[in-house]
KEVEXVO-539972 format. One line per field, with one value per residue: residue number from 0; x, y, z of N, C-alpha, C, O in turn; residue in one letter. Coordinates in Angstrom, 1 decimal, m for minus. Layout:
seq <- (NUM, ...);
n_px <- (X, ...);
n_py <- (Y, ...);
n_pz <- (Z, ...);
ca_px <- (X, ...);
ca_py <- (Y, ...);
ca_pz <- (Z, ...);
c_px <- (X, ...);
c_py <- (Y, ...);
c_pz <- (Z, ...);
o_px <- (X, ...);
o_py <- (Y, ...);
o_pz <- (Z, ...);
type <- (A, ...);
END
This chain:
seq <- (0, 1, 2, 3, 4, 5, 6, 7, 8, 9, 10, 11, 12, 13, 14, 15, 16, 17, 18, 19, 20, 21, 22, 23, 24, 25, 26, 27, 28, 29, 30, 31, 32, 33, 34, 35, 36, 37, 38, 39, 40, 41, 42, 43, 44, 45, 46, 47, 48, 49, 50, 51, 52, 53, 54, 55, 56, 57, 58, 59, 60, 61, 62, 63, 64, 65, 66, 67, 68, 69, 70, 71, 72, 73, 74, 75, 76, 77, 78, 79, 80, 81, 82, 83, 84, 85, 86, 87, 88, 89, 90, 91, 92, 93, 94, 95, 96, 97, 98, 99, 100, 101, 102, 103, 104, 105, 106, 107, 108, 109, 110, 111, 112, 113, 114, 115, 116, 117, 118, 119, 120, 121, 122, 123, 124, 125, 126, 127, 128, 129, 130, 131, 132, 133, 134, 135, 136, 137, 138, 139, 140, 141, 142, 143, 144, 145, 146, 147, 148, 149, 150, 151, 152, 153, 154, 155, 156, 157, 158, 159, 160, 161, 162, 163, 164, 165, 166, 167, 168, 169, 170, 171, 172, 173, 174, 175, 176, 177, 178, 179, 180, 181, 182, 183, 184, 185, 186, 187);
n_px <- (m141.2, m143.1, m143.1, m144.3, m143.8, m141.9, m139.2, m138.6, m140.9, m139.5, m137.9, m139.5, m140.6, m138.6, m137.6, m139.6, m139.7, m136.4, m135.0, m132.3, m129.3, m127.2, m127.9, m129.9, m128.1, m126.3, m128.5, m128.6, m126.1, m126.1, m128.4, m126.7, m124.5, m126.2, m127.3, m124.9, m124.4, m126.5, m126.0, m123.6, m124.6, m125.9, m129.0, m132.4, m131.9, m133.1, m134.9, m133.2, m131.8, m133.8, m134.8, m132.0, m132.5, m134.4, m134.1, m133.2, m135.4, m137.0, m135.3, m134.6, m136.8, m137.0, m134.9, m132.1, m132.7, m132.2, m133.6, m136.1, m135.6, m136.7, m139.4, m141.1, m140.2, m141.6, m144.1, m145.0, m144.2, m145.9, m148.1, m148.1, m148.1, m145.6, m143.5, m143.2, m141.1, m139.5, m139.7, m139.6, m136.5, m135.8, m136.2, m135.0, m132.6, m131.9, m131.2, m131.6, m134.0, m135.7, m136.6, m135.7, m132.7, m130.7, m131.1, m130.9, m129.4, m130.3, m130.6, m128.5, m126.9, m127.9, m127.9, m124.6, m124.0, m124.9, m124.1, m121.0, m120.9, m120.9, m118.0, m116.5, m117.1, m116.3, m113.6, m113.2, m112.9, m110.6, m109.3, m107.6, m108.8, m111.3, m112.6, m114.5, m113.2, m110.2, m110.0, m108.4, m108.7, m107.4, m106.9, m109.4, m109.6, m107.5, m108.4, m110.8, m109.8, m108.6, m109.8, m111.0, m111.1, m114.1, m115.9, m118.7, m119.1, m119.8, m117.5, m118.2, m120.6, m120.3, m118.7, m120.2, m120.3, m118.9, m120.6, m122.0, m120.5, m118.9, m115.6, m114.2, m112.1, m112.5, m115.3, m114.9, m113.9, m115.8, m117.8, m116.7, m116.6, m118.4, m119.9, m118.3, m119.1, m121.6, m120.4, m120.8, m124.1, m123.3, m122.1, m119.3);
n_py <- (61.3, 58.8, 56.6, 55.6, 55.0, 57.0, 57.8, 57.6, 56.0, 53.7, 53.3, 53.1, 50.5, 49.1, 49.1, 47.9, 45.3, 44.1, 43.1, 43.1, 45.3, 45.1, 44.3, 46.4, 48.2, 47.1, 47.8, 50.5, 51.4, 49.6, 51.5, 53.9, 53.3, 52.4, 55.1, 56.3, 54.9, 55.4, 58.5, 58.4, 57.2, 58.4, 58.5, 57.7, 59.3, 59.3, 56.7, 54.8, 55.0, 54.5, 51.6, 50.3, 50.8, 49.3, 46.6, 44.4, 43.3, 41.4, 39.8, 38.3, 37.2, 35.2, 33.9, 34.1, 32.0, 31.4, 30.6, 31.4, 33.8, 37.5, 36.9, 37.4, 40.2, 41.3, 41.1, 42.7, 44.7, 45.2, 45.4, 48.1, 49.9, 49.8, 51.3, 49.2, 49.0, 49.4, 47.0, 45.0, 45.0, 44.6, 41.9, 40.6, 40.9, 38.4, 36.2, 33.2, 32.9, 32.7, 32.0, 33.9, 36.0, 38.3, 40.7, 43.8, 47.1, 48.3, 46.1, 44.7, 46.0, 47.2, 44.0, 43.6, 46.4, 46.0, 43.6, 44.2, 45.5, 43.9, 43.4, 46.0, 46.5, 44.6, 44.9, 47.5, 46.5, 45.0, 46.8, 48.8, 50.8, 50.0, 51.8, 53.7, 55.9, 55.1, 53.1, 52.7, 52.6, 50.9, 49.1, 47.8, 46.9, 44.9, 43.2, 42.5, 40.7, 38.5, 35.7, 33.9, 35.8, 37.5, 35.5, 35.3, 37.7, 37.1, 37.0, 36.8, 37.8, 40.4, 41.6, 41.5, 44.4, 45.0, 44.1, 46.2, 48.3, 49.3, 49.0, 46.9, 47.6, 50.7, 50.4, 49.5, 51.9, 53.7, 52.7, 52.3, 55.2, 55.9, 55.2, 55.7, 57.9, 58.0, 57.0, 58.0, 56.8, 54.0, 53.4, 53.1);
n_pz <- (m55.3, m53.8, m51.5, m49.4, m46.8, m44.4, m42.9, m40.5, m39.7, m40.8, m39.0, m36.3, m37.0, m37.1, m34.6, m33.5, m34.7, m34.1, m31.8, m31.1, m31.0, m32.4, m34.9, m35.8, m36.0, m38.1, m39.9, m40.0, m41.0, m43.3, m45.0, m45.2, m46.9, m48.8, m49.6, m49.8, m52.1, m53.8, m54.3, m56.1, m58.2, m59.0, m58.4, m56.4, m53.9, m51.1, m51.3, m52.0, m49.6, m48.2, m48.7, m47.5, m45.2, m44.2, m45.2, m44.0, m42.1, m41.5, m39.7, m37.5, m36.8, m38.7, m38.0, m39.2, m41.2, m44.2, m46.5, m46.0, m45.3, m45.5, m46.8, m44.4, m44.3, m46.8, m46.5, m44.4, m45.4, m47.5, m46.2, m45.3, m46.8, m48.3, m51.0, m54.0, m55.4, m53.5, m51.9, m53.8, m54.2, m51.7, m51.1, m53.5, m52.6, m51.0, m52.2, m52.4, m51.2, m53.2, m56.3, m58.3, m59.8, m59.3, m61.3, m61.9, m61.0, m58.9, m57.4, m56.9, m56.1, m53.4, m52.5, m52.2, m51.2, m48.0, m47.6, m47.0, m45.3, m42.8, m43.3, m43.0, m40.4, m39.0, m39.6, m38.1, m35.7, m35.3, m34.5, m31.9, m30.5, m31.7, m33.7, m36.6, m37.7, m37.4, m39.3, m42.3, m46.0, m47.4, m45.5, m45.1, m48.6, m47.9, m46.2, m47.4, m49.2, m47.8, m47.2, m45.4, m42.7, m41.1, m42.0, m42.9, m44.5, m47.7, m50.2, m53.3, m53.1, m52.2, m53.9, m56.4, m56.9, m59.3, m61.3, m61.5, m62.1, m60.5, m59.3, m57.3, m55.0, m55.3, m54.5, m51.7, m50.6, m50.5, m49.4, m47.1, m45.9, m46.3, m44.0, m41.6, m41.7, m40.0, m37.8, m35.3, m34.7, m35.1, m32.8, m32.9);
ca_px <- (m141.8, m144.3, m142.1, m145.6, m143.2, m141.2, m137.6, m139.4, m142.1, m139.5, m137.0, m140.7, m140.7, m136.9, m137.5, m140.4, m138.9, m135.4, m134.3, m130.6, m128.9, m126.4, m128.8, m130.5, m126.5, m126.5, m129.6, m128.2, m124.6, m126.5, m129.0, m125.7, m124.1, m127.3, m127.7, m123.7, m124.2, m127.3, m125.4, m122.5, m125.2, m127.0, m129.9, m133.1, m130.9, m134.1, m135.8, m132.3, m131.8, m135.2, m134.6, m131.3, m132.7, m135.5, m133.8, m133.3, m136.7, m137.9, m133.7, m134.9, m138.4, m136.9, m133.4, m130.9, m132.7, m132.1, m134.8, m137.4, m135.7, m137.2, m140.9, m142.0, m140.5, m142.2, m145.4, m145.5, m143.3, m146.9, m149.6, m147.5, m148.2, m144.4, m143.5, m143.1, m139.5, m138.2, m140.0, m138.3, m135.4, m135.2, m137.0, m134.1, m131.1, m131.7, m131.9, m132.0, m135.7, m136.8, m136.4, m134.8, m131.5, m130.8, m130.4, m131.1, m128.3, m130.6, m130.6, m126.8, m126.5, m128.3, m126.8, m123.3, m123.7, m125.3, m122.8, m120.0, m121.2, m120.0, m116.4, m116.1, m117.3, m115.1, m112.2, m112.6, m113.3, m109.6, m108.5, m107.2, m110.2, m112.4, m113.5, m114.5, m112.2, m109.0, m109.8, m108.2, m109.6, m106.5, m107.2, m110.8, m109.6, m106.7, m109.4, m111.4, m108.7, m108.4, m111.0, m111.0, m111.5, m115.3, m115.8, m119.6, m118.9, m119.6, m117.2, m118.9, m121.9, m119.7, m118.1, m121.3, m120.0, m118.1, m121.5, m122.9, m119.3, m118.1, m114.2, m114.1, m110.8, m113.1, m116.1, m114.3, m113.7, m117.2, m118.4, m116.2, m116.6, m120.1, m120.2, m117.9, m120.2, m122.6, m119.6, m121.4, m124.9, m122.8, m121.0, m117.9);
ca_py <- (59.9, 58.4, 55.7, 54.5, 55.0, 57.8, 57.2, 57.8, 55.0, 52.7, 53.1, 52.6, 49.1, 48.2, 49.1, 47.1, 43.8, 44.1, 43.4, 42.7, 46.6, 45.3, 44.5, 47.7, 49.1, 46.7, 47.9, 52.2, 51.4, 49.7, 52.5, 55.2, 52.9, 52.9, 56.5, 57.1, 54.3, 56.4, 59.8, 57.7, 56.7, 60.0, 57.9, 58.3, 58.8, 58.5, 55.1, 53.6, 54.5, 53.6, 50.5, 49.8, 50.3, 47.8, 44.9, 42.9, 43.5, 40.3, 38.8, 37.9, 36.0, 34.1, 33.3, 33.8, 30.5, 31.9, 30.3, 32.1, 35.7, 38.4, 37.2, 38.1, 41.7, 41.7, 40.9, 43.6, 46.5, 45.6, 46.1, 49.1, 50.4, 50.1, 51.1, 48.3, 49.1, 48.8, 45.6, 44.2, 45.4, 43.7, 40.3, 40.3, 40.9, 37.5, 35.2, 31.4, 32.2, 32.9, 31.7, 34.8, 36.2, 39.9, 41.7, 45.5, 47.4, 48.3, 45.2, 44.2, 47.5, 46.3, 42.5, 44.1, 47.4, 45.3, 42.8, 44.8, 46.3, 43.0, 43.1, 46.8, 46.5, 43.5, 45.6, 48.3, 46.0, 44.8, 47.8, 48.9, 51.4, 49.9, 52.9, 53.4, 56.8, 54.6, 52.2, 52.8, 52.4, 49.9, 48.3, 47.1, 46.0, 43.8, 42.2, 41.8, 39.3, 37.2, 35.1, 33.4, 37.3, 38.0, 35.2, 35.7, 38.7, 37.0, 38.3, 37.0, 39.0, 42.1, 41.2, 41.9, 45.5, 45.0, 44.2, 47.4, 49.6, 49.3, 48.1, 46.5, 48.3, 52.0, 50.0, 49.4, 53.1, 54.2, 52.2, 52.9, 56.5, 55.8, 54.2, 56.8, 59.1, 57.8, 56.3, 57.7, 56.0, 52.4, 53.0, 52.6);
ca_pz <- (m55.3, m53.0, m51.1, m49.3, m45.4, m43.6, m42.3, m38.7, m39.4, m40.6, m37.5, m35.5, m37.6, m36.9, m32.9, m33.3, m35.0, m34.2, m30.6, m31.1, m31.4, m33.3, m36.0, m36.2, m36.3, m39.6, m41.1, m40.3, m41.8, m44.9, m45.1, m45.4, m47.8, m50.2, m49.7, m51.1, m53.8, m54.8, m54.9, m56.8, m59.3, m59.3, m58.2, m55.3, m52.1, m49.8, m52.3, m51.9, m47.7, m47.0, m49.0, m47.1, m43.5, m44.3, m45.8, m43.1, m40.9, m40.2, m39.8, m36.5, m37.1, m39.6, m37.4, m40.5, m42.1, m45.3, m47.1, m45.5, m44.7, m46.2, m46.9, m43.4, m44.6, m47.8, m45.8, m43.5, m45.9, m47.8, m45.5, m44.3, m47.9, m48.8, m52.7, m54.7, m55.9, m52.4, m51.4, m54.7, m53.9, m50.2, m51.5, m54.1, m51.5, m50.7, m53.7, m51.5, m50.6, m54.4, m57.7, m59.4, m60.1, m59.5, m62.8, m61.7, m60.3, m57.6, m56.4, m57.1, m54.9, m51.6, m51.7, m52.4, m49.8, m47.1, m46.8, m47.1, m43.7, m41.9, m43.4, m42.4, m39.2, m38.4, m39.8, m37.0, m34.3, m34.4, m34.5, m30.8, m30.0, m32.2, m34.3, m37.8, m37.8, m37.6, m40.4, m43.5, m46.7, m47.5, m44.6, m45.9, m49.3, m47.6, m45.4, m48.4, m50.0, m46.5, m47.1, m43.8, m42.1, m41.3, m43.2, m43.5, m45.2, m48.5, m50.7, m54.2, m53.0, m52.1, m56.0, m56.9, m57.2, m60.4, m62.0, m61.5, m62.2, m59.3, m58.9, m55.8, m54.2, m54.9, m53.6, m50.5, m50.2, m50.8, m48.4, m45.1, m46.1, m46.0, m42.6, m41.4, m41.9, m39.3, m36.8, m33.8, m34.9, m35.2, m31.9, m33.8);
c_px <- (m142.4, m143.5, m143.0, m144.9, m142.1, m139.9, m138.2, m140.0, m141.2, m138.0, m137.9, m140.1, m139.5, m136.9, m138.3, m140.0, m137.8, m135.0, m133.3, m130.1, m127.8, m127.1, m129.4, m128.9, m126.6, m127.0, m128.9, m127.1, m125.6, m127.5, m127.6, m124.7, m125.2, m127.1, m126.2, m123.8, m125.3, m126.7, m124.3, m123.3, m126.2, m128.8, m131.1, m132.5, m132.0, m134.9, m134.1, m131.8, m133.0, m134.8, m133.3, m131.8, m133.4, m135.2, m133.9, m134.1, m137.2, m136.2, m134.1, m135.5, m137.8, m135.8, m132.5, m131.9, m133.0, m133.2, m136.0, m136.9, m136.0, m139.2, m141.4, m141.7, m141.5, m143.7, m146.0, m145.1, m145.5, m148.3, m149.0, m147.5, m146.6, m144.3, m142.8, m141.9, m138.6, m138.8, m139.6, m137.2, m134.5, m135.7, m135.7, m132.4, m130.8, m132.5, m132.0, m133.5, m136.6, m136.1, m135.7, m133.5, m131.4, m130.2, m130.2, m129.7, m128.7, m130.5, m129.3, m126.2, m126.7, m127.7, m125.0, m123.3, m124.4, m124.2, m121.4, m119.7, m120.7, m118.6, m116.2, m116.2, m116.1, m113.6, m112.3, m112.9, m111.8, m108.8, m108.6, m108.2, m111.3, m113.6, m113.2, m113.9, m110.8, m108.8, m109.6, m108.9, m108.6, m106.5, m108.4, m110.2, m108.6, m107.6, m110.3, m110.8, m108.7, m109.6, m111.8, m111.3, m113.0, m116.0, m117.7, m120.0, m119.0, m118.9, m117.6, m120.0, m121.3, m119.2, m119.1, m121.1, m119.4, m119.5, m122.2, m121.6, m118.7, m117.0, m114.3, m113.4, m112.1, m114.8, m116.2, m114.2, m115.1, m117.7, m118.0, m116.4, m118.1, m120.4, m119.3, m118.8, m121.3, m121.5, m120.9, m122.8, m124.6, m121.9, m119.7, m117.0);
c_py <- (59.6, 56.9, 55.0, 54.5, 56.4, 56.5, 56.7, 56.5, 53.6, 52.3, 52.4, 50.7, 47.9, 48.0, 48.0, 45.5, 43.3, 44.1, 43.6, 44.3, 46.3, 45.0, 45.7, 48.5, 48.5, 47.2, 49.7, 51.6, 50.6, 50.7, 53.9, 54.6, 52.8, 54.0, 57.1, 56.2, 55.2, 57.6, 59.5, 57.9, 57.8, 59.5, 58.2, 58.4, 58.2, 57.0, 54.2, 53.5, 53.8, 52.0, 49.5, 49.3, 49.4, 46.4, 43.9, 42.9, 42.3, 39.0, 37.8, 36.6, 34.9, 33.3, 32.9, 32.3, 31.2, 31.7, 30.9, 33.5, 36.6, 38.6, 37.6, 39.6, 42.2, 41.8, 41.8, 44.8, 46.4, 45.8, 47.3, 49.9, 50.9, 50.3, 49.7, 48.1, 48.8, 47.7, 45.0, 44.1, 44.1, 42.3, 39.9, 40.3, 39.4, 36.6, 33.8, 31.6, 32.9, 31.9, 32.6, 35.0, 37.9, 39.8, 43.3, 46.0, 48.3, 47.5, 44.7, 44.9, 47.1, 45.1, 43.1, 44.9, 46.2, 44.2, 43.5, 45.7, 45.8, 43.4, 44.3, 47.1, 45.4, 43.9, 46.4, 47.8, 45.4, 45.5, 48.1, 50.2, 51.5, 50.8, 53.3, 54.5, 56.5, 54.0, 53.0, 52.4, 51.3, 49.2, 47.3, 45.9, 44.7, 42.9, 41.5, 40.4, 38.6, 36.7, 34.4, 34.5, 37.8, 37.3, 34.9, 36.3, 37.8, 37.6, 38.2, 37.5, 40.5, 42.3, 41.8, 43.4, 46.0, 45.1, 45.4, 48.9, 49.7, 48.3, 48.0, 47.3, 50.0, 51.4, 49.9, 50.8, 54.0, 53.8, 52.5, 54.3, 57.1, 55.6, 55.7, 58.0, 59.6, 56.8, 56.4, 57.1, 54.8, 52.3, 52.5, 54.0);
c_pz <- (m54.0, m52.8, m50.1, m47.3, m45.1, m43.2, m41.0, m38.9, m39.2, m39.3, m36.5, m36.1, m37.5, m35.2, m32.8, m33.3, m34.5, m33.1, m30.1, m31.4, m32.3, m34.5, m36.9, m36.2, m38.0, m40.6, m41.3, m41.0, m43.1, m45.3, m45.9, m46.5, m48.6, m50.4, m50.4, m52.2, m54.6, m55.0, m56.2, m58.0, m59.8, m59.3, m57.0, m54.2, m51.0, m50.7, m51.6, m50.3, m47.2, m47.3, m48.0, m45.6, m43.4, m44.6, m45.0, m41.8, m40.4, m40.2, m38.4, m35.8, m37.9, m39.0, m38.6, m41.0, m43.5, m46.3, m47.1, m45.2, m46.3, m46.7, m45.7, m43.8, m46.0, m47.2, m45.0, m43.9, m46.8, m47.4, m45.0, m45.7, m49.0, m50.2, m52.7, m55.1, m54.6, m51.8, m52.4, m54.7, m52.7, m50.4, m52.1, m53.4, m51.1, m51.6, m53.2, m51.3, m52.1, m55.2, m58.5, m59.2, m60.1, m60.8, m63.1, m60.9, m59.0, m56.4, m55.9, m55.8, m53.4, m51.4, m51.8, m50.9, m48.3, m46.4, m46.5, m45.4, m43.0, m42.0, m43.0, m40.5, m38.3, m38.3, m38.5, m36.1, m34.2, m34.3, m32.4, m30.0, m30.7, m32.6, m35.9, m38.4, m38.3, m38.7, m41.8, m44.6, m47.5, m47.0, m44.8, m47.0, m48.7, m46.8, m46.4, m49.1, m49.2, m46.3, m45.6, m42.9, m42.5, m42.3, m44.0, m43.9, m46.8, m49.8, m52.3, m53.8, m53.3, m54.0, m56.6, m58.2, m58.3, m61.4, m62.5, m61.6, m61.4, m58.9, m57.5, m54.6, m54.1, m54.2, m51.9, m49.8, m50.0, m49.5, m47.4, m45.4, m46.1, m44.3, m41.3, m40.9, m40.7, m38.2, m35.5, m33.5, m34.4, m33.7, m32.2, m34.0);
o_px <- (m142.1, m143.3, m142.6, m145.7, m141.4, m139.7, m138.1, m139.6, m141.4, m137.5, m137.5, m139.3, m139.4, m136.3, m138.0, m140.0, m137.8, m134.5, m133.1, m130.8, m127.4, m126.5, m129.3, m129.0, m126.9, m126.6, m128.8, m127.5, m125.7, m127.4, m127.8, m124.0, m125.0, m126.6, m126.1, m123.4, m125.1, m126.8, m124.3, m122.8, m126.9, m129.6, m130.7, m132.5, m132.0, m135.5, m134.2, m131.5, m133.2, m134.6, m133.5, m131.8, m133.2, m135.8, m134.4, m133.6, m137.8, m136.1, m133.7, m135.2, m138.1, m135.6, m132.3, m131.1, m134.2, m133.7, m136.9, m137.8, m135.8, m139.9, m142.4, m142.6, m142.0, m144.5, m147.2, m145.3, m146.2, m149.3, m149.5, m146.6, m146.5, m144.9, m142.1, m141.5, m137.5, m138.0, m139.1, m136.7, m133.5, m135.5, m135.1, m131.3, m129.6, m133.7, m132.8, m134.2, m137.7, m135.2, m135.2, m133.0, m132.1, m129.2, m129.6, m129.0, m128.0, m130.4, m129.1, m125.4, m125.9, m127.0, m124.3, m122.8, m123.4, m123.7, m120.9, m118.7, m119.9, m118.0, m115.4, m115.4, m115.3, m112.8, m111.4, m113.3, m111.5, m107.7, m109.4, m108.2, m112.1, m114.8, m112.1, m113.9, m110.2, m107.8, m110.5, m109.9, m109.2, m106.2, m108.3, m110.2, m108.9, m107.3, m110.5, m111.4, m108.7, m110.5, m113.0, m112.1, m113.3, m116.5, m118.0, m121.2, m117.8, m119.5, m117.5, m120.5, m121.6, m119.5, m118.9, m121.4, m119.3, m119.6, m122.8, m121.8, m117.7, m117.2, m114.5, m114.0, m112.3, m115.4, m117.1, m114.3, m115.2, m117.9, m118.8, m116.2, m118.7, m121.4, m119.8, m119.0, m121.8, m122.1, m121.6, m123.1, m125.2, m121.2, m119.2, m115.9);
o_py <- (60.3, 56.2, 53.9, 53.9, 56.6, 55.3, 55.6, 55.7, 52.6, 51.2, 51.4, 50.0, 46.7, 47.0, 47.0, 44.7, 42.1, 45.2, 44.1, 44.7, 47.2, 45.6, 45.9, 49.7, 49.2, 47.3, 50.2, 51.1, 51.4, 50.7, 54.5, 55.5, 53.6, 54.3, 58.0, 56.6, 55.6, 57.9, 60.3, 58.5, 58.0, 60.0, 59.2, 57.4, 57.1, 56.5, 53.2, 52.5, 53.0, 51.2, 48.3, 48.2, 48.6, 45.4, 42.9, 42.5, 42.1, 37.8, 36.7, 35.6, 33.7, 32.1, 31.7, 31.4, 31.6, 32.6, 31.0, 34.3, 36.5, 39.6, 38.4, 40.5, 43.3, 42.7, 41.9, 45.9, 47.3, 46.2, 47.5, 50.8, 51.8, 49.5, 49.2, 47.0, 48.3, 47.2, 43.9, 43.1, 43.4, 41.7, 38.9, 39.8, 39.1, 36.3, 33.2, 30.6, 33.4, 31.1, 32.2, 34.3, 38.6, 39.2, 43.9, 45.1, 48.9, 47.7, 44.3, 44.5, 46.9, 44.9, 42.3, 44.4, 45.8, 44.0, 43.1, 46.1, 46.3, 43.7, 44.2, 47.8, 45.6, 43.7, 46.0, 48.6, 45.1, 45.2, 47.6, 50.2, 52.4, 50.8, 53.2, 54.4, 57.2, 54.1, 53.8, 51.7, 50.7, 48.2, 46.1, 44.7, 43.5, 41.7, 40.3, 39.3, 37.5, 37.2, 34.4, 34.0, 38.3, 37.9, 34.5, 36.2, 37.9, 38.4, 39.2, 38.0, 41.4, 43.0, 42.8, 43.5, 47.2, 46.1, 45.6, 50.0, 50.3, 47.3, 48.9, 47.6, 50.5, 52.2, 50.1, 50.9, 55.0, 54.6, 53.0, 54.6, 58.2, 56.2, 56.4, 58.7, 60.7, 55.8, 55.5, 56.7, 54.3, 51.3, 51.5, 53.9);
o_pz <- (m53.0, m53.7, m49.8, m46.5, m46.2, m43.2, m40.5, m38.0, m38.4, m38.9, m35.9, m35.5, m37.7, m34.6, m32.1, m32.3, m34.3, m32.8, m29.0, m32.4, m33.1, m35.4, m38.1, m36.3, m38.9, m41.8, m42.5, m42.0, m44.1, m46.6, m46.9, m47.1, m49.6, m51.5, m51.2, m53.3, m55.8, m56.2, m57.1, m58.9, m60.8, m60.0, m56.4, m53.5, m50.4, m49.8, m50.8, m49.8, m46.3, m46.4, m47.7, m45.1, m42.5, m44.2, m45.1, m40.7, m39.4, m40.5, m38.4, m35.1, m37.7, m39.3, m38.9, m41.2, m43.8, m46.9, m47.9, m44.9, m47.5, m47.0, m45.8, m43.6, m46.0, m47.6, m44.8, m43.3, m46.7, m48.0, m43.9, m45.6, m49.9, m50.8, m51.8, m55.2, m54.6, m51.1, m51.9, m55.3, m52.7, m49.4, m51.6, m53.7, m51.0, m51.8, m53.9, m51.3, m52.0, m54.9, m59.5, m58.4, m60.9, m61.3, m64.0, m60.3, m58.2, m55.2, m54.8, m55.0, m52.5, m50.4, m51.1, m49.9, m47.7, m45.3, m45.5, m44.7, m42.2, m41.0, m42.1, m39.7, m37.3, m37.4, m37.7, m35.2, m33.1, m33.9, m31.7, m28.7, m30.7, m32.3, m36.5, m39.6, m39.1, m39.3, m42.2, m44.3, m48.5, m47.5, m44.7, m46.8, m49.0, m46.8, m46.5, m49.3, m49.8, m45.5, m45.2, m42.0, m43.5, m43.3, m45.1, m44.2, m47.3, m50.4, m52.9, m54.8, m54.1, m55.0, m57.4, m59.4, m58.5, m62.2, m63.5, m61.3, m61.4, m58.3, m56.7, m53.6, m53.0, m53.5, m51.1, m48.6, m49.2, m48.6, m46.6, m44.3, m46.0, m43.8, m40.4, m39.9, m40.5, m37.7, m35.0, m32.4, m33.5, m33.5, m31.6, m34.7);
type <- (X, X, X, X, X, X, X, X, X, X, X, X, X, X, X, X, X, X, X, X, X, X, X, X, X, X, X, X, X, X, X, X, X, X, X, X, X, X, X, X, X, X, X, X, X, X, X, X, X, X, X, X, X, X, X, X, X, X, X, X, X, X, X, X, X, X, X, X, X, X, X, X, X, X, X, X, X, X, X, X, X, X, X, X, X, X, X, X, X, X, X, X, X, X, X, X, X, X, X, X, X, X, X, X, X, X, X, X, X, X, X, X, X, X, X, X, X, X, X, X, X, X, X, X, X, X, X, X, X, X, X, X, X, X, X, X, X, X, X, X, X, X, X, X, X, X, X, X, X, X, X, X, X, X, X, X, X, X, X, X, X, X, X, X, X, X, X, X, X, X, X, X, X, X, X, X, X, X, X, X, X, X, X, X, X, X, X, X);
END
């Protein structure tokens, strides 16, 4: 498939927009969680990492105002000749600045794996050398249930996961095992 960008171009595009490093830590840990929900689903691994690392390219420009994030990425994934399935994709991650309703389990997948990145992250940061080695995969779901813990981690987004087959408790597993994967990327 013809994905219209390189991994390379769109790291270029994240260095470019993204001055905060823990941001661009965000967008690799959701990238590596797409790329195991796509093996999971026997789905594009590179359609669904490219899709992950891009999602939140213009988080910056827009300053979280939710209403507005994501059209400055749709605006520049398409002069940058982005496919069309991953600029729907990342448009749909954030449903406050549209009118629709995800119904694809592509998209279910990005607003699910994306958030899910905060609450793991939060998990091994109170860990005592703050590394994504130590965290358990028991440890996640019990953070999951403490609603008050990471609590921008939406956990009806992460819920999401049920929609698309995914029990939450093996979602939780998926995902740090995902993240894992790319510890020394995330400085974690």
């Amino acid at each position: 498939m013809n994905y219209g960008i390189t991994r390379e171009r769109s790291l270029e595009l994240l260095q470019q927009h993204l001055k905060n490093p823990n941001l661009t830590k965000h967008c690799l840990a959701s990238e590596a969680v797409m790329r195991a929900l796509a093996e999971h689903f026997n789905e594009d691994v590179e359609l669904w990492g490219l899709t992950g690392l891009l999602h939140d390219l213009d988080v910056e420009m827009t300053l979280n105002d939710l209403p507005h994030h994501t059209h400055e990425t749709v605006r520049i994934l398409r002069e940058e000749g982005v496919a069309e399935e991953i600029i729907e994709a990342i448009r749909m991650h954030n449903e406050m600045a549209h009118n629709d309703k995800r119904s694809e389990r592509f998209h279910h997948a990005l607003a699910a794996g994306e958030t899910i990145t905060g609450l793991i992250i939060a998990t091994a940061l109170v860990y005592p050398d703050k590394k994504l080695a130590s965290v358990k995969p028991k440890s996640v779901r019990k953070r999951y249930k403490e609603k008050l813990f990471a609590a921008g981690a939406n956990r009806e987004i992460i819920a999401e996961c049920e929609q698309i087959g995914i029990p939450v408790p093996e979602f939780c597993d998926l995902c740090l095992a995902a993240m894992q994967g790319i510890a020394d990327d995330l400085g974690l």
